[in-house]
CHARMM-style PDB file with segment names, atoms N, HN, CA, C and O in Angstrom:
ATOM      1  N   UNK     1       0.854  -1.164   0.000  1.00  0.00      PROA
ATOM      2  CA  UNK     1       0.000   0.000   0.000  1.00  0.00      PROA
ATOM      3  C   UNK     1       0.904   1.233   0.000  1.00  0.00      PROA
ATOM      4  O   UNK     1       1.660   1.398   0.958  1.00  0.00      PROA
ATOM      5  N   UNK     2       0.878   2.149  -1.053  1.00  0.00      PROA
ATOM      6  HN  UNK     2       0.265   2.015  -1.831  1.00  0.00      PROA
ATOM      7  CA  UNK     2       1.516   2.800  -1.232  1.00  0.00      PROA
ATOM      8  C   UNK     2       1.081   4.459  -1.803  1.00  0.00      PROA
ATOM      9  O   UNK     2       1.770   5.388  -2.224  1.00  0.00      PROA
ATOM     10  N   UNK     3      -0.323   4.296  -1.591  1.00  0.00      PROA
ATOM     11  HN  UNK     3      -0.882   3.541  -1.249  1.00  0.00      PROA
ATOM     12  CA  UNK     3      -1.115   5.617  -2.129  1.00  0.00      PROA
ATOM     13  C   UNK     3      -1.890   6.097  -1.293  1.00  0.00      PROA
ATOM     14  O   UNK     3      -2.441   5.492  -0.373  1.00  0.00      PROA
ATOM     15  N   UNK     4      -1.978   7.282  -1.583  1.00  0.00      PROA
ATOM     16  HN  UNK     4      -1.530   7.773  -2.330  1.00  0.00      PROA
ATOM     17  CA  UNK     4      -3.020   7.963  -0.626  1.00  0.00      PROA
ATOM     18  C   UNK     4      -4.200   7.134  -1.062  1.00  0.00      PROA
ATOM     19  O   UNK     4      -4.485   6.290  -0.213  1.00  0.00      PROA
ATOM     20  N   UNK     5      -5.056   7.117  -2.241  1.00  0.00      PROA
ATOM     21  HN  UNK     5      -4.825   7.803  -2.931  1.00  0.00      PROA
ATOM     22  CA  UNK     5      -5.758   6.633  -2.699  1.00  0.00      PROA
ATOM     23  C   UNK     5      -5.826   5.090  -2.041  1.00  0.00      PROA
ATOM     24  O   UNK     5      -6.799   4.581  -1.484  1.00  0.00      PROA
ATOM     25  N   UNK     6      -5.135   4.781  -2.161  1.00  0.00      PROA
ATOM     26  HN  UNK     6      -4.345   5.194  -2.614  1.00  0.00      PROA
ATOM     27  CA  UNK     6      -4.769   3.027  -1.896  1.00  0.00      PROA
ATOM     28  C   UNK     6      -5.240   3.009  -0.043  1.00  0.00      PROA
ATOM     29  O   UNK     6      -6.281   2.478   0.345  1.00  0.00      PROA
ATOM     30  N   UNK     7      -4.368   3.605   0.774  1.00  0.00      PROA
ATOM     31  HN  UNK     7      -3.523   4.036   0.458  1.00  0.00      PROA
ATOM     32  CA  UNK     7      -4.612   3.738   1.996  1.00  0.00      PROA
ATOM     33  C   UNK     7      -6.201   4.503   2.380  1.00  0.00      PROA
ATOM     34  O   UNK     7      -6.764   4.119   3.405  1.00  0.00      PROA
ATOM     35  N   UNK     8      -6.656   5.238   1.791  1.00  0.00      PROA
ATOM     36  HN  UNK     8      -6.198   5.551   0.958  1.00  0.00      PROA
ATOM     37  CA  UNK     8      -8.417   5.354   1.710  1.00  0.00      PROA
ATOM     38  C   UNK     8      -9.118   4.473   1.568  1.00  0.00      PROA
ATOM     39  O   UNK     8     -10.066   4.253   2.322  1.00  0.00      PROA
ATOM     40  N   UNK     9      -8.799   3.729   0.517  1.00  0.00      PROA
ATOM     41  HN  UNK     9      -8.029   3.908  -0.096  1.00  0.00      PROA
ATOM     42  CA  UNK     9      -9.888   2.713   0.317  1.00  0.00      PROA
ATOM     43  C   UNK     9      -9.697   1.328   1.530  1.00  0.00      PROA
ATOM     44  O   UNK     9     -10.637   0.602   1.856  1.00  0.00      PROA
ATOM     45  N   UNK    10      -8.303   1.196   2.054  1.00  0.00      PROA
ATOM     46  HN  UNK    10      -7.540   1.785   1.790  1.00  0.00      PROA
ATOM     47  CA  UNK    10      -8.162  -0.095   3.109  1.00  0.00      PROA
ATOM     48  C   UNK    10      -8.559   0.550   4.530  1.00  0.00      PROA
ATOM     49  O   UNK    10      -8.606  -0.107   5.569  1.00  0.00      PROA
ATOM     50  N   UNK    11      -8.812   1.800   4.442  1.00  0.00      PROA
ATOM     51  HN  UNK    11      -8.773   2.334   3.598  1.00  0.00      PROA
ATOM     52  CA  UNK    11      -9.421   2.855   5.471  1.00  0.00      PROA
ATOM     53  C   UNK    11     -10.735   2.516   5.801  1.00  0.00      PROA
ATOM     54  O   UNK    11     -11.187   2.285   6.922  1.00  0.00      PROA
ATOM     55  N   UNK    12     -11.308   2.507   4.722  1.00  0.00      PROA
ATOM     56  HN  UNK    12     -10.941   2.695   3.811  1.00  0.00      PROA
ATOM     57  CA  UNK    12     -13.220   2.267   4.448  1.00  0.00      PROA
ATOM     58  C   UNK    12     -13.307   0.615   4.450  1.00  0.00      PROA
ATOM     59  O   UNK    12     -14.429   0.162   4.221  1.00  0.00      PROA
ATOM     60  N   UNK    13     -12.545  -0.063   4.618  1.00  0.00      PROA
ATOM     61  HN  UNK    13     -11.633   0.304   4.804  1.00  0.00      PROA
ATOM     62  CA  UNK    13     -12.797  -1.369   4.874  1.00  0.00      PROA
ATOM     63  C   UNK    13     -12.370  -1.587   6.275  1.00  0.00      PROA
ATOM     64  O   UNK    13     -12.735  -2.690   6.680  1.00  0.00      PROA
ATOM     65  N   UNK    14     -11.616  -0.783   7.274  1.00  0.00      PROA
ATOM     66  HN  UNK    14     -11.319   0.114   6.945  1.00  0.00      PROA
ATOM     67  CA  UNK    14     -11.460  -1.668   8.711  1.00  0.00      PROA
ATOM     68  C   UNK    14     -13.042  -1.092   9.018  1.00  0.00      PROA
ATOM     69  O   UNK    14     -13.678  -0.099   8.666  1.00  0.00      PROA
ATOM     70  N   UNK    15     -13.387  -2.628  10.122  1.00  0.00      PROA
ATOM     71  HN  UNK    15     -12.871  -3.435  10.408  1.00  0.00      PROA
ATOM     72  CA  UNK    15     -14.234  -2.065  11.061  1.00  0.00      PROA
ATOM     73  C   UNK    15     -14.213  -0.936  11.819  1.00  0.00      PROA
ATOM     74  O   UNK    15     -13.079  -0.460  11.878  1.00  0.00      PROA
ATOM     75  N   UNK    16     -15.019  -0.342  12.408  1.00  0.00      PROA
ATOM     76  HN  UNK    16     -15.940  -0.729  12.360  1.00  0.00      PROA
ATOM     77  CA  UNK    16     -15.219   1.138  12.874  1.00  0.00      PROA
ATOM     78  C   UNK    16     -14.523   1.417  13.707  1.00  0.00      PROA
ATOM     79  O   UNK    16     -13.720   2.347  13.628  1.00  0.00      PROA
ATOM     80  N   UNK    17     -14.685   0.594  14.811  1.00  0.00      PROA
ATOM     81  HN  UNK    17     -15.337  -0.161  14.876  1.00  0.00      PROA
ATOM     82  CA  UNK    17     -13.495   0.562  15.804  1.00  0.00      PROA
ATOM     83  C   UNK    17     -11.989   0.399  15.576  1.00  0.00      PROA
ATOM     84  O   UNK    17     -11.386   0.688  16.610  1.00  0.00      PROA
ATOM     85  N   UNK    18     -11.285   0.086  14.714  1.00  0.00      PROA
ATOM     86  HN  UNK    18     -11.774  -0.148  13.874  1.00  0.00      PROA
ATOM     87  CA  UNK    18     -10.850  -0.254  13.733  1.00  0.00      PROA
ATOM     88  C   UNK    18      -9.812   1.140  13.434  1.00  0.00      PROA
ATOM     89  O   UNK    18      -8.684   1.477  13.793  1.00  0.00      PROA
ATOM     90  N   UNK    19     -11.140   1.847  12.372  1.00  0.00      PROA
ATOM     91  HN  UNK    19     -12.056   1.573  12.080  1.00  0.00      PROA
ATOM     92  CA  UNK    19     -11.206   3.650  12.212  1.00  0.00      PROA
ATOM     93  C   UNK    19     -10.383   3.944  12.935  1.00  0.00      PROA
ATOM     94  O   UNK    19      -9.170   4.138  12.853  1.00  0.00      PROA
ATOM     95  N   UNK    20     -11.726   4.001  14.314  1.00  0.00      PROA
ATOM     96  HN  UNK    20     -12.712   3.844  14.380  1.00  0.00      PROA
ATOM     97  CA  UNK    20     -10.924   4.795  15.198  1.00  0.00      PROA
ATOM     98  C   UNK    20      -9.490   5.113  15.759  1.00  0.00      PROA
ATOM     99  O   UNK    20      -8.881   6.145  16.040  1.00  0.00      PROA
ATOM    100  N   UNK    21      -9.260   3.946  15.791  1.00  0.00      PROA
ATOM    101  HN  UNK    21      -9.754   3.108  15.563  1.00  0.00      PROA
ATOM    102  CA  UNK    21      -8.259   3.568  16.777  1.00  0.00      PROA
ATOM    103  C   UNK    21      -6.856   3.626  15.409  1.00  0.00      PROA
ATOM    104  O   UNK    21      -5.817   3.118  15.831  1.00  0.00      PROA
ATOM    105  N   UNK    22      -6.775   4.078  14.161  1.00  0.00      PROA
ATOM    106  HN  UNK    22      -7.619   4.490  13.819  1.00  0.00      PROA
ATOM    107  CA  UNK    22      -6.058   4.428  13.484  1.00  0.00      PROA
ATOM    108  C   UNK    22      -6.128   5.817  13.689  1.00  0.00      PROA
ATOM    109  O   UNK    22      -5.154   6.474  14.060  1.00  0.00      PROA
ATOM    110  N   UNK    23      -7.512   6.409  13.407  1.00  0.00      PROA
ATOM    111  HN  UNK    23      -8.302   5.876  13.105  1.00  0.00      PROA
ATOM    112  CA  UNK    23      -7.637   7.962  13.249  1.00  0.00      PROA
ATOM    113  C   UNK    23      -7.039   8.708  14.598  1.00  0.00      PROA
ATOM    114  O   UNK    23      -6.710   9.894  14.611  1.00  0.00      PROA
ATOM    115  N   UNK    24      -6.935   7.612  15.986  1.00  0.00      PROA
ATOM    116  HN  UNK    24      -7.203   6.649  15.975  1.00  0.00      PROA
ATOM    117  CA  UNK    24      -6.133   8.439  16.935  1.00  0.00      PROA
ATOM    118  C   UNK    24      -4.543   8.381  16.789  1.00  0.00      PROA
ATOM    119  O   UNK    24      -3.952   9.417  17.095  1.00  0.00      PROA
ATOM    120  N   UNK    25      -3.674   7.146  16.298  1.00  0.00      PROA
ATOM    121  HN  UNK    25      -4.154   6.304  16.049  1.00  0.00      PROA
ATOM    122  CA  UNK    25      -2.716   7.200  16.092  1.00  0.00      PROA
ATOM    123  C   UNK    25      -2.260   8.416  15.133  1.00  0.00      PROA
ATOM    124  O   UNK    25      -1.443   9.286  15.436  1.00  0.00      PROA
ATOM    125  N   UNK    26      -2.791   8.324  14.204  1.00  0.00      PROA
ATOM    126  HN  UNK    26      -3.455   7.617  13.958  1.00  0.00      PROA
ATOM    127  CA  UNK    26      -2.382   9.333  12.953  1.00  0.00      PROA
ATOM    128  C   UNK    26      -2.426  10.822  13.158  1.00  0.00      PROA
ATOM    129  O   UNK    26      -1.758  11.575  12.449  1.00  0.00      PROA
ATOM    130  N   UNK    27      -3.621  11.479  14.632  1.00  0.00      PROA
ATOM    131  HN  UNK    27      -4.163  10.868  15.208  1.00  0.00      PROA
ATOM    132  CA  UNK    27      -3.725  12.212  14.933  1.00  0.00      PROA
ATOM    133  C   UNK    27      -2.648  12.626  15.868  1.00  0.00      PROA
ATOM    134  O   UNK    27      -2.163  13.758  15.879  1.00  0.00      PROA
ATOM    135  N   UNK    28      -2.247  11.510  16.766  1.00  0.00      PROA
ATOM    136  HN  UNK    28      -2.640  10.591  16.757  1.00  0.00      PROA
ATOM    137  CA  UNK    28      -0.884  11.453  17.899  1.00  0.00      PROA
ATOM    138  C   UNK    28       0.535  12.042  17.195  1.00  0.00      PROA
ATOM    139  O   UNK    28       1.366  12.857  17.596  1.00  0.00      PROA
ATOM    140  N   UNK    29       0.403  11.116  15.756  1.00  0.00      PROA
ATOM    141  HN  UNK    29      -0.272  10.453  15.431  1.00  0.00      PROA
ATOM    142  CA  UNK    29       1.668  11.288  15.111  1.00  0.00      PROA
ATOM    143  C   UNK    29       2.102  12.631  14.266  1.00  0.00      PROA
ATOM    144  O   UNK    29       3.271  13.000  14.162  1.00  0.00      PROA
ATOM    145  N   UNK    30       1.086  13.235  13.736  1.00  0.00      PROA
ATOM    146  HN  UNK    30       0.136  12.935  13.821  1.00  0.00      PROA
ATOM    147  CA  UNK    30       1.207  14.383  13.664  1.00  0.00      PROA
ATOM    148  C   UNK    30       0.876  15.835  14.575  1.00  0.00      PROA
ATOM    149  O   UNK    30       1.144  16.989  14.242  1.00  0.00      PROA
ATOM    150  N   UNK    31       0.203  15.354  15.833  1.00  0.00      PROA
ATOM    151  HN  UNK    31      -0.015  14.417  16.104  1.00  0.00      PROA
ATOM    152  CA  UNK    31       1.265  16.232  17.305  1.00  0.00      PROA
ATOM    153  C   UNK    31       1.984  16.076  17.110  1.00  0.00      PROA
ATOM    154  O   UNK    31       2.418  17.166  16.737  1.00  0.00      PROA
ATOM    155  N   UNK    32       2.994  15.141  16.989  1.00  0.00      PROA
ATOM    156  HN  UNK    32       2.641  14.256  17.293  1.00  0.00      PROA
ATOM    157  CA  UNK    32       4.574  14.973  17.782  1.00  0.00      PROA
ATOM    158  C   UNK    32       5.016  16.061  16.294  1.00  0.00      PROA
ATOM    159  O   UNK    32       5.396  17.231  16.300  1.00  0.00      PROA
ATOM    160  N   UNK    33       4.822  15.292  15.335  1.00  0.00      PROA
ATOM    161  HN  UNK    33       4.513  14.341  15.330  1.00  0.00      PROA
ATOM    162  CA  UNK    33       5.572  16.063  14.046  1.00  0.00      PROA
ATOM    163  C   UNK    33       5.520  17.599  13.938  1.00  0.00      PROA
ATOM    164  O   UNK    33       6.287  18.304  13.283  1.00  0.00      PROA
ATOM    165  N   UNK    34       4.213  18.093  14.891  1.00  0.00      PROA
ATOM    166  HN  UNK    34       3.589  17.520  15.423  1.00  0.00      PROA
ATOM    167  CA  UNK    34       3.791  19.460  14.789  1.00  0.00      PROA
ATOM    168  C   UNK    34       4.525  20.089  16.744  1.00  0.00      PROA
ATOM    169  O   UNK    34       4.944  21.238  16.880  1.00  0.00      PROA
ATOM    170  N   UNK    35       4.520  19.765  17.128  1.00  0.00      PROA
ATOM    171  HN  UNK    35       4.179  18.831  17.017  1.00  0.00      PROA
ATOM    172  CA  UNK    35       6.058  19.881  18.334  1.00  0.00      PROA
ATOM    173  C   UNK    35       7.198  19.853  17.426  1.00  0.00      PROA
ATOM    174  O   UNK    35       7.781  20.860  17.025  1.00  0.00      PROA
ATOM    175  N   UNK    36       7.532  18.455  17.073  1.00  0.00      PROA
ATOM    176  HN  UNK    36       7.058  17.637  17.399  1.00  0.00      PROA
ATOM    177  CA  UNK    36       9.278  18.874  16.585  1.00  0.00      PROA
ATOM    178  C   UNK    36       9.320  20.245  16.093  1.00  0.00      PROA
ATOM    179  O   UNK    36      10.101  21.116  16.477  1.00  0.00      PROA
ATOM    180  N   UNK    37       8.168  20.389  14.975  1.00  0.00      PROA
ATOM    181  HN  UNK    37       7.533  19.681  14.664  1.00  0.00      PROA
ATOM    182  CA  UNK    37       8.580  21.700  13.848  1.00  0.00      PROA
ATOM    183  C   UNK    37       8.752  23.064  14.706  1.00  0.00      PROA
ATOM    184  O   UNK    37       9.522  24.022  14.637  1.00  0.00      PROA
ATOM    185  N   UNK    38       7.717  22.716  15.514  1.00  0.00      PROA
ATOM    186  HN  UNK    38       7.091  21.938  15.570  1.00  0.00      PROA
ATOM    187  CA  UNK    38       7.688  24.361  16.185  1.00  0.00      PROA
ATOM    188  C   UNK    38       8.995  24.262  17.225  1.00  0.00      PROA
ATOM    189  O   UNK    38       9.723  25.247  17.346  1.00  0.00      PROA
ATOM    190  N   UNK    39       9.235  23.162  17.891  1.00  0.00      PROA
ATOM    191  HN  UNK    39       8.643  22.362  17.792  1.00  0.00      PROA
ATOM    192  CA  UNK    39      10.913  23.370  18.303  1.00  0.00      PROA
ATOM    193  C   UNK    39      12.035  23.442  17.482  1.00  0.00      PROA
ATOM    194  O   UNK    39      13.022  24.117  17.776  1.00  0.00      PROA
ATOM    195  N   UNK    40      11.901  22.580  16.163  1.00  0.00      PROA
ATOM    196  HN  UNK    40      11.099  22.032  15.924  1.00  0.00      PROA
ATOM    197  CA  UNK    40      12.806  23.413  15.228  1.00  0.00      PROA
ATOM    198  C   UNK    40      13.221  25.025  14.780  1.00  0.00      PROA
ATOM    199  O   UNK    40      14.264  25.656  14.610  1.00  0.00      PROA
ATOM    200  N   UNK    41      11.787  25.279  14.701  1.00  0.00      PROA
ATOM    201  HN  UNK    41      10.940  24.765  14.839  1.00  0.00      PROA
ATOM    202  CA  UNK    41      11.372  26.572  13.909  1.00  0.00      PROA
ATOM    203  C   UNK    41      12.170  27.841  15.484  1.00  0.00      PROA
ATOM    204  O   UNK    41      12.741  28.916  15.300  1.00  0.00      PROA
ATOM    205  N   UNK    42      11.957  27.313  16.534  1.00  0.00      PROA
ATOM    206  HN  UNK    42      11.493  26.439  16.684  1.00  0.00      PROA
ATOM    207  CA  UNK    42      12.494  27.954  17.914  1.00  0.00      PROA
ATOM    208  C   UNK    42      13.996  27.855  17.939  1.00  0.00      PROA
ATOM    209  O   UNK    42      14.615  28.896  18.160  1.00  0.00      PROA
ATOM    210  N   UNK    43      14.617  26.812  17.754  1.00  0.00      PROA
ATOM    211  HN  UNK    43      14.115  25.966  17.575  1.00  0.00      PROA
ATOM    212  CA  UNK    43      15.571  26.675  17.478  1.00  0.00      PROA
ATOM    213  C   UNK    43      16.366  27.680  16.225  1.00  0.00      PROA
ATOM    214  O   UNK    43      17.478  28.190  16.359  1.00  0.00      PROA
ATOM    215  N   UNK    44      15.752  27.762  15.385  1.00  0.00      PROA
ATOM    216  HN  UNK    44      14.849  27.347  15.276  1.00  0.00      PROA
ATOM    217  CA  UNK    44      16.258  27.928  14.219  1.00  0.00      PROA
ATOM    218  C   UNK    44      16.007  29.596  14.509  1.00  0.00      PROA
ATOM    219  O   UNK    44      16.698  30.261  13.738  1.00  0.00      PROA
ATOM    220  N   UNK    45      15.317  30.293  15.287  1.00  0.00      PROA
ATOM    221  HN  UNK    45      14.756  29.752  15.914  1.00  0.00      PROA
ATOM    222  CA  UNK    45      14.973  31.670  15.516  1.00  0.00      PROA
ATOM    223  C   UNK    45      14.040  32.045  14.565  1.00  0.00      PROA
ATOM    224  O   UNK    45      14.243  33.180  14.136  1.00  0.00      PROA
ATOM    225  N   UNK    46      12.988  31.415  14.044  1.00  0.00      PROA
ATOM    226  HN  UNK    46      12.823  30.492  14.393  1.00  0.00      PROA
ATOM    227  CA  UNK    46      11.883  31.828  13.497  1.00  0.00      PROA
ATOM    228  C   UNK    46      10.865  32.536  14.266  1.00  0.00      PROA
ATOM    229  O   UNK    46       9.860  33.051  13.777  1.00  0.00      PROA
ATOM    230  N   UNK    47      11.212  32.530  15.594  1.00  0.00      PROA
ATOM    231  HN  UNK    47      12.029  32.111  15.991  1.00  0.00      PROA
ATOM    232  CA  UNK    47       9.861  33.615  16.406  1.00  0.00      PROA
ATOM    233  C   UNK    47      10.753  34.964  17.066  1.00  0.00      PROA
ATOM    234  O   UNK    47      10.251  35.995  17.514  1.00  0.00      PROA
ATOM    235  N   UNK    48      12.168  34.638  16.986  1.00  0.00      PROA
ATOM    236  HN  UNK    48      12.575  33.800  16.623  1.00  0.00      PROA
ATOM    237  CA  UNK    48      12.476  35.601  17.444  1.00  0.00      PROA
ATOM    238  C   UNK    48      11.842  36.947  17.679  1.00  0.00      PROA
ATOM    239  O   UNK    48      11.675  37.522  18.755  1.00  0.00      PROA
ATOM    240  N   UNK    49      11.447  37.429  16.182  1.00  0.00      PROA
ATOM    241  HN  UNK    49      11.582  36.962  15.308  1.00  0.00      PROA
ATOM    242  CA  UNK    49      10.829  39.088  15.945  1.00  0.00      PROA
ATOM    243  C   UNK    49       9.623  39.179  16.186  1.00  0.00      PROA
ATOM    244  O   UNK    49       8.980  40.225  16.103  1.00  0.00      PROA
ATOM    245  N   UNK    50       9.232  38.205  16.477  1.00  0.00      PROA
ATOM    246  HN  UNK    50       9.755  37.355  16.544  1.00  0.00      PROA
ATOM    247  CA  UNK    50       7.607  38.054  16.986  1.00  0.00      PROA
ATOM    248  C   UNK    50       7.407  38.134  18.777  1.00  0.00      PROA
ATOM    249  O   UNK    50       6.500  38.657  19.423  1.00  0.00      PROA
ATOM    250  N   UNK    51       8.844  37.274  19.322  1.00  0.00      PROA
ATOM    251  HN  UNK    51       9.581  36.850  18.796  1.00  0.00      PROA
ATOM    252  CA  UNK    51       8.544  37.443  20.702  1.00  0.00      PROA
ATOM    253  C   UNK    51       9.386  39.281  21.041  1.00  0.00      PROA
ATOM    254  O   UNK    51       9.143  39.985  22.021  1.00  0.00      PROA
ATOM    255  N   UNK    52       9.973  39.488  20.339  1.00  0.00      PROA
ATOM    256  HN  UNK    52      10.170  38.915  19.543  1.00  0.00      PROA
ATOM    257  CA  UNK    52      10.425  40.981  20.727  1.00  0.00      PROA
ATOM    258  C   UNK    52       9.312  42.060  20.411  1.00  0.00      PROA
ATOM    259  O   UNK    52       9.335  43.180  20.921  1.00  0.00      PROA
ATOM    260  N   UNK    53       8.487  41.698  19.664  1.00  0.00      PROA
ATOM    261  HN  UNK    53       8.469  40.788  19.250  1.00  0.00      PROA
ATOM    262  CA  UNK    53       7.382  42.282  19.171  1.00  0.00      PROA
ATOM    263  C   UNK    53       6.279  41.966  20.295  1.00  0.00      PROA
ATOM    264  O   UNK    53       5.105  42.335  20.301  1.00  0.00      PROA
ATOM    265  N   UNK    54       6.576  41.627  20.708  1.00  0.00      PROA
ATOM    266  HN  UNK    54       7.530  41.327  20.703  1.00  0.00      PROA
ATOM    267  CA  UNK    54       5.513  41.291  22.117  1.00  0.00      PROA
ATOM    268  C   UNK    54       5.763  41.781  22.823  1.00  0.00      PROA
ATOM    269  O   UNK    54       5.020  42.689  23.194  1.00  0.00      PROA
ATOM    270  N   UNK    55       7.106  41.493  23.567  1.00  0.00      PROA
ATOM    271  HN  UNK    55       7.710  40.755  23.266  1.00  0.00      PROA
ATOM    272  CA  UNK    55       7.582  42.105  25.036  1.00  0.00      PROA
ATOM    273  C   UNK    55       7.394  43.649  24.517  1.00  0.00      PROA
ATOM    274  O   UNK    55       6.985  44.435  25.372  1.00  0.00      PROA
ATOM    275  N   UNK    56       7.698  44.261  22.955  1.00  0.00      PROA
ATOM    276  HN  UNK    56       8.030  43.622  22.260  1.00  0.00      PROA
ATOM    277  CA  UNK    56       7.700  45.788  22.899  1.00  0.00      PROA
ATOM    278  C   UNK    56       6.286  46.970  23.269  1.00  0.00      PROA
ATOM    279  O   UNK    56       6.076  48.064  23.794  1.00  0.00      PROA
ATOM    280  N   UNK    57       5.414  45.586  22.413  1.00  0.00      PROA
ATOM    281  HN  UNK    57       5.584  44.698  21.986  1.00  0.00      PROA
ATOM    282  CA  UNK    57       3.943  45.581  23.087  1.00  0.00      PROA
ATOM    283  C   UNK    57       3.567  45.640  24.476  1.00  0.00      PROA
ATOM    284  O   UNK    57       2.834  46.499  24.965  1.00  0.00      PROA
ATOM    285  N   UNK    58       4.166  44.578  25.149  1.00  0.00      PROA
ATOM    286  HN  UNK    58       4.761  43.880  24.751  1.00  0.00      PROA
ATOM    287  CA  UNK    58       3.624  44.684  26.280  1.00  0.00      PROA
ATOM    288  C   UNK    58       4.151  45.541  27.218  1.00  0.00      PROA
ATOM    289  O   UNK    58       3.604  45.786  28.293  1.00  0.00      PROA
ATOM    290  N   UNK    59       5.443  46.113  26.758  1.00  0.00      PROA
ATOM    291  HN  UNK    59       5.887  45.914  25.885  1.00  0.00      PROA
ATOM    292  CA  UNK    59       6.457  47.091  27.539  1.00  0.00      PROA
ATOM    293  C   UNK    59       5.772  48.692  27.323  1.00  0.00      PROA
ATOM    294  O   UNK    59       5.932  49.651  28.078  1.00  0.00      PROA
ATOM    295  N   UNK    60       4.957  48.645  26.035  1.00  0.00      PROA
ATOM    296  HN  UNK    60       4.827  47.866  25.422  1.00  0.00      PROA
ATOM    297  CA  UNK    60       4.087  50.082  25.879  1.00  0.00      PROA
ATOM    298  C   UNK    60       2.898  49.982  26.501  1.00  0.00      PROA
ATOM    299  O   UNK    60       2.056  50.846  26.253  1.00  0.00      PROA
ATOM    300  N   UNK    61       2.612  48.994  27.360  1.00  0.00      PROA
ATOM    301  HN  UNK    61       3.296  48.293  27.561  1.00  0.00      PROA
ATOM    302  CA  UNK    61       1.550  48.782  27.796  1.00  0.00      PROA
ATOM    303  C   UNK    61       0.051  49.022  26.768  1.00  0.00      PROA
ATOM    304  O   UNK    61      -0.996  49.661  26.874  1.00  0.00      PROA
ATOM    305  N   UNK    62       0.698  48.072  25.733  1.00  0.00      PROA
ATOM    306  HN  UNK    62       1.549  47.553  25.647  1.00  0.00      PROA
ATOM    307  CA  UNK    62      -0.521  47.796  24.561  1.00  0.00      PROA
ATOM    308  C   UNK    62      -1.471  46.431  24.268  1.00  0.00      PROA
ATOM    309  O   UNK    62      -2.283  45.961  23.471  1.00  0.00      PROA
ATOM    310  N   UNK    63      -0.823  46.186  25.393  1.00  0.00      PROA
ATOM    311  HN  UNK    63      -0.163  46.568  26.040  1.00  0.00      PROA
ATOM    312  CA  UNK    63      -2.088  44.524  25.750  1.00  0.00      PROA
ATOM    313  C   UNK    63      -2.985  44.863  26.456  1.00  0.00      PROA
ATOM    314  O   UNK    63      -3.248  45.995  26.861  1.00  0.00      PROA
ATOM    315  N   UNK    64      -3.871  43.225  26.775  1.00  0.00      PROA
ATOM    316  HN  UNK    64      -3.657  42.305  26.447  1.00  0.00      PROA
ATOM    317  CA  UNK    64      -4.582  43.050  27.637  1.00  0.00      PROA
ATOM    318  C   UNK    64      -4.898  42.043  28.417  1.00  0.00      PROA
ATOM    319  O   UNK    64      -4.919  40.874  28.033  1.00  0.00      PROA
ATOM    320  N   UNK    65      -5.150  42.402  29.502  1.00  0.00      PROA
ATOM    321  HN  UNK    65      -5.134  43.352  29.814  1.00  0.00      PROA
ATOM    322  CA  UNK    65      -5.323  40.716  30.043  1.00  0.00      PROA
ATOM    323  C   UNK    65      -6.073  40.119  29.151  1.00  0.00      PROA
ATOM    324  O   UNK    65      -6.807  40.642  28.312  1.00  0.00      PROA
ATOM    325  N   UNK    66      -5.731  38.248  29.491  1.00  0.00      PROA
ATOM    326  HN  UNK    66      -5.134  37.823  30.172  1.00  0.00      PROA
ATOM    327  CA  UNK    66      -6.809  37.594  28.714  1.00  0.00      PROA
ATOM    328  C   UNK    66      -7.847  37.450  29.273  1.00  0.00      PROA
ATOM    329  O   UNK    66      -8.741  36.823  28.706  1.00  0.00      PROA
ATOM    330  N   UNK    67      -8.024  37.950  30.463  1.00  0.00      PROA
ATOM    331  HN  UNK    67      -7.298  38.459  30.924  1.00  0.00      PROA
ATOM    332  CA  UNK    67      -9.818  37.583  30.484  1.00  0.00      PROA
ATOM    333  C   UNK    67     -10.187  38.981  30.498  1.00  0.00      PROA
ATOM    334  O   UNK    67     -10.976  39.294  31.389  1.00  0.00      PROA
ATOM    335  N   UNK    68      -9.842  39.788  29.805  1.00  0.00      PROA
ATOM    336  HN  UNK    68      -9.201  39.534  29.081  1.00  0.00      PROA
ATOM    337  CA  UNK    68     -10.387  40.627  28.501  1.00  0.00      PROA
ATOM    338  C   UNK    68     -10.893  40.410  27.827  1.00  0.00      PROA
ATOM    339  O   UNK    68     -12.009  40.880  27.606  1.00  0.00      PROA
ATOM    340  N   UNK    69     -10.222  39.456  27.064  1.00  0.00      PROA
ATOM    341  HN  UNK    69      -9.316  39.074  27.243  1.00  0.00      PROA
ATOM    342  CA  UNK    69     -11.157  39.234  25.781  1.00  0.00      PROA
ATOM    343  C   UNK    69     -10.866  37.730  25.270  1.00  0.00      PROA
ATOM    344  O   UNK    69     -10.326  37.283  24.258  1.00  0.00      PROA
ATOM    345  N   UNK    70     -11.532  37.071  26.553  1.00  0.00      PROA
ATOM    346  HN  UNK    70     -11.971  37.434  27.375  1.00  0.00      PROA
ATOM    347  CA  UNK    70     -11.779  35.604  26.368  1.00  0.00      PROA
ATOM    348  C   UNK    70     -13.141  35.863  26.712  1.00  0.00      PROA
ATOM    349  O   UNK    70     -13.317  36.931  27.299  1.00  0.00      PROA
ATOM    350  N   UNK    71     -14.160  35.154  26.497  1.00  0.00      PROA
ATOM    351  HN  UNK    71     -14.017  34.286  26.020  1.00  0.00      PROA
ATOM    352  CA  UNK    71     -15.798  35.387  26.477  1.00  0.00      PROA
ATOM    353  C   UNK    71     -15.411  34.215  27.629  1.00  0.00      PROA
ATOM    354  O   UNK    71     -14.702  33.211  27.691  1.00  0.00      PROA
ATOM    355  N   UNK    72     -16.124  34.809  28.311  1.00  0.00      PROA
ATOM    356  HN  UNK    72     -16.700  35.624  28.260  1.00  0.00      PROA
ATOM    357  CA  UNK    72     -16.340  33.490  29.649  1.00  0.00      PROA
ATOM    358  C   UNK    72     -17.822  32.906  29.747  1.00  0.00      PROA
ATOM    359  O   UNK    72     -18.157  31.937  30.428  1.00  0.00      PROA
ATOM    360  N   UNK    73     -18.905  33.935  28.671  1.00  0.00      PROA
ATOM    361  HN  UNK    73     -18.633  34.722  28.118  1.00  0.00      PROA
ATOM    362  CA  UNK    73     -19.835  33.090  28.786  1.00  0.00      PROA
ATOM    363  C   UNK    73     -20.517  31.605  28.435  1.00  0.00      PROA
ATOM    364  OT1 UNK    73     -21.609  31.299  28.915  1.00  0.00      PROA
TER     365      UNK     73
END
């Protein structure tokens, strides 16, 4: 099995439970893949100008708390 196509269709043949219990692995495995990247991407200084852009923000006192503007209802 070697296709997207190919892996769909042996998809629609496990039993449901089956499904599931793939659709959580596959979901697990791309967390982890979506951690590494963003510790790469940290590593690599891809947020740098974004976290200085924050502290500059928050140093002009141009935030807000979050339960500002989180709806708590």
């Amino acid at each position: 099995m070697s296709t997207v196509t190919e892996i769909k269709t042996a998809f629609k043949r496990l039993p449901e439970q089956d499904r599931w219990r793939l659709a959580e692995w596959i979901q697990e495995n791309m967390e982890r893949a979506w951690d590494r990247q963003i510790e790469d991407d940290i590593v690599a200084g891809k947020f740098d100008k974004l976290a200085e852009q924050a502290v500059a923000h928050y140093k002009a006192g141009r935030v807000k708390p979050l339960d500002e503007i989180i709806d708590h209802s």
